[in-house]
N, C-alpha and C positions, 0 to 999 in steps of 0.2 A: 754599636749605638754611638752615634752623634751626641756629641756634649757640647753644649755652647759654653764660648768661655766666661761668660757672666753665673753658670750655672755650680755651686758649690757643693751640693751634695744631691746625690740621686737616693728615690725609696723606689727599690723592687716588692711589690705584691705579688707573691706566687700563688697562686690559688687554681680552681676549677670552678668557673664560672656556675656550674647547675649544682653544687654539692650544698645543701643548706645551712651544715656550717661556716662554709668559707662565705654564704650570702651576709650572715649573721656578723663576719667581721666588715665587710664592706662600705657599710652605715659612718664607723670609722676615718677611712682611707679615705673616702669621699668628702666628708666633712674636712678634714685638712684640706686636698686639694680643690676646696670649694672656698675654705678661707685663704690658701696664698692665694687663688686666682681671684678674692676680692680683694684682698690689700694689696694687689698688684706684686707679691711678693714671686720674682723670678728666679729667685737664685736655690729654691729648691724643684727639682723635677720626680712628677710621681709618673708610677708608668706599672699600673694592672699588666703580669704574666700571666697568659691563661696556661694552662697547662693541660687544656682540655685534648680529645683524640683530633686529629688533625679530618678524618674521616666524617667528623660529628660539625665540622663546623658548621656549615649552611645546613643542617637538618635540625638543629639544636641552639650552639650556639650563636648564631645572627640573631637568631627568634628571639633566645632569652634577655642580648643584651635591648634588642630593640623593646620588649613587654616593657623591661622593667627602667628602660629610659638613662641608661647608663652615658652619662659625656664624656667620662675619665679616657685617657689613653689607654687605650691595653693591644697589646704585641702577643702571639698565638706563636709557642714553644714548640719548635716539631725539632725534639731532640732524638735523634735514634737513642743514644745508651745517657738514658735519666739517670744512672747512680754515677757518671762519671763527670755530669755536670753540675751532681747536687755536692760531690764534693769538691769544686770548685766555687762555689758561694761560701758553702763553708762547710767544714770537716765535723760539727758540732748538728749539722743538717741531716736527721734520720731518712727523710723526704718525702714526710707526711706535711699539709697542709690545713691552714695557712702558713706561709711561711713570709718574715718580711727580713729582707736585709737594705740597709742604709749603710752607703759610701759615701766620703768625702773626694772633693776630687783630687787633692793631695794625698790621697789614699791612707793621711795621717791616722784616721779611726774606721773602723766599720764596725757596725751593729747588726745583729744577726739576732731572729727571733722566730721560736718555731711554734706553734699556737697563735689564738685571737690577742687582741691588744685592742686596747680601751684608746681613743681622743685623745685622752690626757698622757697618756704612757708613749703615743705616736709623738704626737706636741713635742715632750720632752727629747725624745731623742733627736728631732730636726732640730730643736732649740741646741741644742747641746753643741760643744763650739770642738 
């Protein structure tokens, strides 16, 4: 992945697009990147992981993102070995979903979160220096 250099910290959303919990965190993730993108705020990037089957995509998920009107960026995971890339995000990552991890681009902090997360709890850790 491309990082521009005005870009300071990246959030990954790992999820599965059609599972209704991971819909249920979505409401969320959107909501942040609905507010950087109206206060113009660029220097965080969000970026929805589907982790859905790569087999399902145009029978499933094109349909569901188009129903339900999705604009976020989201990027489609076709990892062959899933347990060797979940512990590369992080070792503390069972690799159940949702999962969110936040980098800095100095790689000075990362945040790693494996369950849903509230606006307010997302907020803070973008805020977080």
């Amino acid at each position: 992945m491309l990082i521009k250099k005005n870009i300071h910290k990246v959030l990954l959303f790992f999820c599965m697009m059609a599972f209704t919990s991971v819909s249920a965190q979505k409401p969320a993730i959107y909501k942040i990147n609905d507010l950087l993108n109206r206060i113009n705020y660029n220097k965080v990037k969000v970026l929805l992981v589907s982790m859905d089957f790569v087999e399902e995509l145009d029978k499933k998920l094109n349909d569901f993102l188009v129903k339900n009107k999705y604009t976020a960026e989201i990027v489609l995971l076709d990892e062959v070995n899933g347990n060797d890339f979940i512990n590369k995000i992080s070792e503390k990552w069972s690799g159940a979903i949702p999962a969110t991890f936040i980098t800095a681009k100095d790689k000075a902090r990362n945040y790693f979160h494996e369950g849903k997360m509230t606006f307010d709890s997302l907020n803070a850790e973008i805020l977080e220096k």
